[in-house]
KOLLOMI-343142 format. One line per field, with one value per atom (N, C-alpha, C): atom name; z negated, x negated, y. Coordinates in Angstrom, 2 decimals. Last residue first. Example, Ala and Ser with C-alpha at 12.3 -4.5 7.8 and 13.67 -1.06 7.14 Angstrom:
% KOLLOMI-343142
atome	[N;CA;C;N;CA;C]
w	[-7.08;-7.14;-7.87;-7.80;-7.80;-7.80]
u	[-12.85;-13.67;-12.90;-13.19;-12.30;-13.20]
v	[-2.25;-1.06;0.03;-5.69;-4.50;-3.30]
END
This chain:
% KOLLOMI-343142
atome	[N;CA;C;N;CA;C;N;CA;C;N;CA;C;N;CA;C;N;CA;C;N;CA;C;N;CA;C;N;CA;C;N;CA;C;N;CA;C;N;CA;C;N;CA;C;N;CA;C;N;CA;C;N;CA;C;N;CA;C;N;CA;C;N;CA;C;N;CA;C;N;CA;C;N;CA;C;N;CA;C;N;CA;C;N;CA;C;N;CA;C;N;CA;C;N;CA;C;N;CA;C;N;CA;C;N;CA;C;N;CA;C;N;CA;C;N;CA;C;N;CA;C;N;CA;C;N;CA;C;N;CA;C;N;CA;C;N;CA;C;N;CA;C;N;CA;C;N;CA;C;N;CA;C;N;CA;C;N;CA;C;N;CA;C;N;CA;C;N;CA;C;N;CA;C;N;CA;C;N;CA;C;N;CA;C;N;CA;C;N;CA;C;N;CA;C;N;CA;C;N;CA;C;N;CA;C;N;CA;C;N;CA;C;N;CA;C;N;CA;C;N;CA;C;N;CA;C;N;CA;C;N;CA;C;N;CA;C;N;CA;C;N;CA;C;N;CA;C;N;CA;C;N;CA;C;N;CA;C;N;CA;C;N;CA;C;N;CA;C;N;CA;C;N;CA;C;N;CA;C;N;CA;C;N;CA;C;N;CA;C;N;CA;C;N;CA;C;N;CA;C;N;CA;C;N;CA;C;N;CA;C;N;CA;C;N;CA;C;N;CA;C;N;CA;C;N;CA;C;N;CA;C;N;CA;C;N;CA;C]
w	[-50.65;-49.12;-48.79;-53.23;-52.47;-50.98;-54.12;-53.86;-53.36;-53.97;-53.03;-52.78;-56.37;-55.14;-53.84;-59.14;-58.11;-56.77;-60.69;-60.73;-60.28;-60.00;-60.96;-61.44;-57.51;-57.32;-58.58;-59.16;-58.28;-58.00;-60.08;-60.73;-60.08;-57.92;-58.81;-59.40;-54.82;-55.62;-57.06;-52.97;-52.64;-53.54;-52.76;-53.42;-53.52;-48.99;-50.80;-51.22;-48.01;-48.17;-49.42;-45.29;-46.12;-46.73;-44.16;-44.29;-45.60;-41.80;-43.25;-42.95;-39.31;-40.16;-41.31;-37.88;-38.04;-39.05;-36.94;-38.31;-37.46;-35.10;-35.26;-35.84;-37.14;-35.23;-35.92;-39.41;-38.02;-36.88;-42.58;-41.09;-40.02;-45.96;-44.16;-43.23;-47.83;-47.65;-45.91;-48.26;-47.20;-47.08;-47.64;-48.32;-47.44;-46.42;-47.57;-48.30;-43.88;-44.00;-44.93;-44.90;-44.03;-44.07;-45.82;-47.10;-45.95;-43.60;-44.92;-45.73;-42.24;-41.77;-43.00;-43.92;-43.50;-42.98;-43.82;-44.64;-44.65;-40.64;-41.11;-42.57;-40.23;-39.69;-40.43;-43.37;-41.76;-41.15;-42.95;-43.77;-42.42;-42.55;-42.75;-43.40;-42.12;-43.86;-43.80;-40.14;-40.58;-41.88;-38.65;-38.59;-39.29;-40.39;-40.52;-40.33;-38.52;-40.21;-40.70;-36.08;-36.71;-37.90;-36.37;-36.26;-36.70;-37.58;-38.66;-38.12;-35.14;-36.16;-37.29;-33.35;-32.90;-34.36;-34.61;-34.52;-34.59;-36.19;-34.91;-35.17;-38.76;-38.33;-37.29;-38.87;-38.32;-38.45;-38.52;-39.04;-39.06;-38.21;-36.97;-37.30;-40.79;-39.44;-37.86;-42.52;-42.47;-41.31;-41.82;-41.69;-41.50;-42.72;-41.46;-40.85;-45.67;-44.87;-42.87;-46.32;-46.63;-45.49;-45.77;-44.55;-45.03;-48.06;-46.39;-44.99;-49.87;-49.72;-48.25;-49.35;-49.37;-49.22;-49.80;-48.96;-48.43;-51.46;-50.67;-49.53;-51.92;-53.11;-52.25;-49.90;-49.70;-50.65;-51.18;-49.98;-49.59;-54.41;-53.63;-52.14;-56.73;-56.82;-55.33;-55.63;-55.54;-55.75;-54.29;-55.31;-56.10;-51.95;-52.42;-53.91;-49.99;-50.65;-51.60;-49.67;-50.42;-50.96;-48.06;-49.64;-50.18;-45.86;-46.59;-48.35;-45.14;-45.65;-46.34;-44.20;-45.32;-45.98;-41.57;-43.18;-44.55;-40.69;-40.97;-41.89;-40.20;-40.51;-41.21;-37.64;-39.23;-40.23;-35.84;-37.01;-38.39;-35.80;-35.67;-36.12;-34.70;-35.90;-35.12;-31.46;-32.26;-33.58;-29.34;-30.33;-31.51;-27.50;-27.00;-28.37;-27.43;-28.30;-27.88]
u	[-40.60;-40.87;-41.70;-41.47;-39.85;-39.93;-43.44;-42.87;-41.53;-43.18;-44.34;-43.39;-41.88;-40.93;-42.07;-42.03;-42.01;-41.72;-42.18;-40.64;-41.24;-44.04;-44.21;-43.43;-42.34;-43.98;-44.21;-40.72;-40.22;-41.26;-42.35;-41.54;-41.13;-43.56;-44.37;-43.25;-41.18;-41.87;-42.81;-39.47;-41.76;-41.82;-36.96;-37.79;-38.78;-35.81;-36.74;-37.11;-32.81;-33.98;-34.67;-30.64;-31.78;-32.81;-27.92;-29.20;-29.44;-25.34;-25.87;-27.19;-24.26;-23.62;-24.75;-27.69;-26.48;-25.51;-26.85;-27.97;-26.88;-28.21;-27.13;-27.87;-30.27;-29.46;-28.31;-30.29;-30.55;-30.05;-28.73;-29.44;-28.67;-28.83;-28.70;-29.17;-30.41;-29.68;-28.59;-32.86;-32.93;-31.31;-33.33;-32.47;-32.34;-34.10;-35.03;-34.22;-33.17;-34.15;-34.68;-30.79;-30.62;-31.77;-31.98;-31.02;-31.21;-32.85;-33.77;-33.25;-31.02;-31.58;-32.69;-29.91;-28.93;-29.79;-31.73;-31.29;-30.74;-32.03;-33.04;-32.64;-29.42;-29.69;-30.83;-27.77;-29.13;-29.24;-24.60;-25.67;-26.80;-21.42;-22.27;-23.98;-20.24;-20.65;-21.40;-20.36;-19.17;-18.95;-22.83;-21.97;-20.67;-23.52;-24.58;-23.35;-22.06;-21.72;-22.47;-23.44;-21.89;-21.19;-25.55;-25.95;-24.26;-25.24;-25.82;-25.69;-24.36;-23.27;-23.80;-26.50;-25.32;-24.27;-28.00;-28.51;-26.93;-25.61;-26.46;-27.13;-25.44;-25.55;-26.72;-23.80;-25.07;-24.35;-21.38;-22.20;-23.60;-18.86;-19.67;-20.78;-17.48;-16.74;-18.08;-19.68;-18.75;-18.01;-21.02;-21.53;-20.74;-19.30;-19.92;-20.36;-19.22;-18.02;-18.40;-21.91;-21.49;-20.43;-22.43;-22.57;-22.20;-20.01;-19.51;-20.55;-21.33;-20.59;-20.20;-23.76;-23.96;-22.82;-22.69;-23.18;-23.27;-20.88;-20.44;-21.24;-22.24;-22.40;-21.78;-21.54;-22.71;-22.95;-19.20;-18.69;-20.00;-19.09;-19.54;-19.52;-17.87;-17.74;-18.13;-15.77;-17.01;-16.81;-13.25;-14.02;-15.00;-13.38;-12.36;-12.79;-14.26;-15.33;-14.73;-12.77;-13.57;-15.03;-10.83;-10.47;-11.63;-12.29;-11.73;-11.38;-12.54;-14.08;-13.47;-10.21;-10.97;-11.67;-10.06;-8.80;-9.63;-12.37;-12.55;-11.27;-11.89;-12.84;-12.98;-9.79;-9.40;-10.55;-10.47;-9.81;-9.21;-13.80;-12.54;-11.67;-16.66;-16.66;-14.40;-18.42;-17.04;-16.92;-20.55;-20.42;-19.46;-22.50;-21.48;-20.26;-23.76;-23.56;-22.29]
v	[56.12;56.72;55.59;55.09;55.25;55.24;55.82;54.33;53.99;58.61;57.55;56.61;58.89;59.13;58.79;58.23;56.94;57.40;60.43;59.57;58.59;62.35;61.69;60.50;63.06;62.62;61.62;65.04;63.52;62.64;66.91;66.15;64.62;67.69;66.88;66.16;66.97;68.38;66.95;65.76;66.05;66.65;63.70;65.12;64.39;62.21;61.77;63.53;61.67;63.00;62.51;61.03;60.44;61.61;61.05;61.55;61.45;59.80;59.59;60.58;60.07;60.71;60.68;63.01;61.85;61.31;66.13;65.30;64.16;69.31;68.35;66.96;71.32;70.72;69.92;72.82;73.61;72.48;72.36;71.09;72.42;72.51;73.01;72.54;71.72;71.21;71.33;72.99;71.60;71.11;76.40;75.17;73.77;77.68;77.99;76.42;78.31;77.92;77.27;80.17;78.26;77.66;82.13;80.83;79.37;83.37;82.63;82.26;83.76;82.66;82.00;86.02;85.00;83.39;87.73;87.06;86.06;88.09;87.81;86.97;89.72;88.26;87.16;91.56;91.36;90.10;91.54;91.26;90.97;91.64;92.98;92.33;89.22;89.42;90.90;89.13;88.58;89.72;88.97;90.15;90.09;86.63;87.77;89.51;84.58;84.71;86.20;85.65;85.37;85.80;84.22;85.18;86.08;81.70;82.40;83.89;80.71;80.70;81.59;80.99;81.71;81.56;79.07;80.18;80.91;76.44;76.77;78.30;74.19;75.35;76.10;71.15;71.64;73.32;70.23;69.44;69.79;72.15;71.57;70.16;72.40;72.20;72.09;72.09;71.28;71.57;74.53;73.23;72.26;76.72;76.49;75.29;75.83;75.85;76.16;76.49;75.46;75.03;79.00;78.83;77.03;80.19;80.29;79.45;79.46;78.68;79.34;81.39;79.87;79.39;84.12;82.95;82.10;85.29;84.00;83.47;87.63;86.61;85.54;89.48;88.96;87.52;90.31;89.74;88.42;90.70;91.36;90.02;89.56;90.78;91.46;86.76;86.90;88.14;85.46;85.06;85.72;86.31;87.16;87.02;84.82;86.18;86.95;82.79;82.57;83.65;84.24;83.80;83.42;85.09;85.70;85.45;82.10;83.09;84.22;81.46;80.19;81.45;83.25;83.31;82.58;82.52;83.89;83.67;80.43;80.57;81.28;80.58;80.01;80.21;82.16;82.84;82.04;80.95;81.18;82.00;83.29;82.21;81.83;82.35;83.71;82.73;82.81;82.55;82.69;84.47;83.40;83.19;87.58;86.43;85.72]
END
């Protein structure tokens, strides 16, 4: 693995697991804080954050996955996202898209 989180990364992630009863509960905000310093989370950063956090890889990729809010490549600055769920469906979100 090419891939090293920083050591500033790792001071930020420290304090922000410090929050938390259990290291794993900082998920999200750690791969939040991943994002923000690249704009994207790469494989190599989940795989990273995974050995960071003692946590299987597999988990780690099914939050990035599971959340649209995570962008796998690199996004441009603005992004655009209409909600597909009924609720929004029922809003006008056709007439949007």
């Amino acid at each position: 693995m090419g891939f090293k989180l920083t050591e500033e990364f790792k001071a930020k992630a420290d304090k922000i697991c410090a929050k938390y009863p259990r290291r794993d509960a900082a998920l999200i905000p750690l791969l939040q804080e991943l994002q923000k310093e690249a704009g994207y989370i790469a494989e190599e950063g989940m795989e990273a954050l995974a050995l960071f956090l003692e946590l299987p890889y597999s988990r780690v990729k099914a939050v990035v996955t599971f959340y649209t809010m995570f962008n796998r490549e690199p996004a441009g600055k603005y992004r655009l996202q209409v909600c597909r769920n009924i609720s929004c469906h029922m809003a006008g979100a056709p007439g949007l898209l």
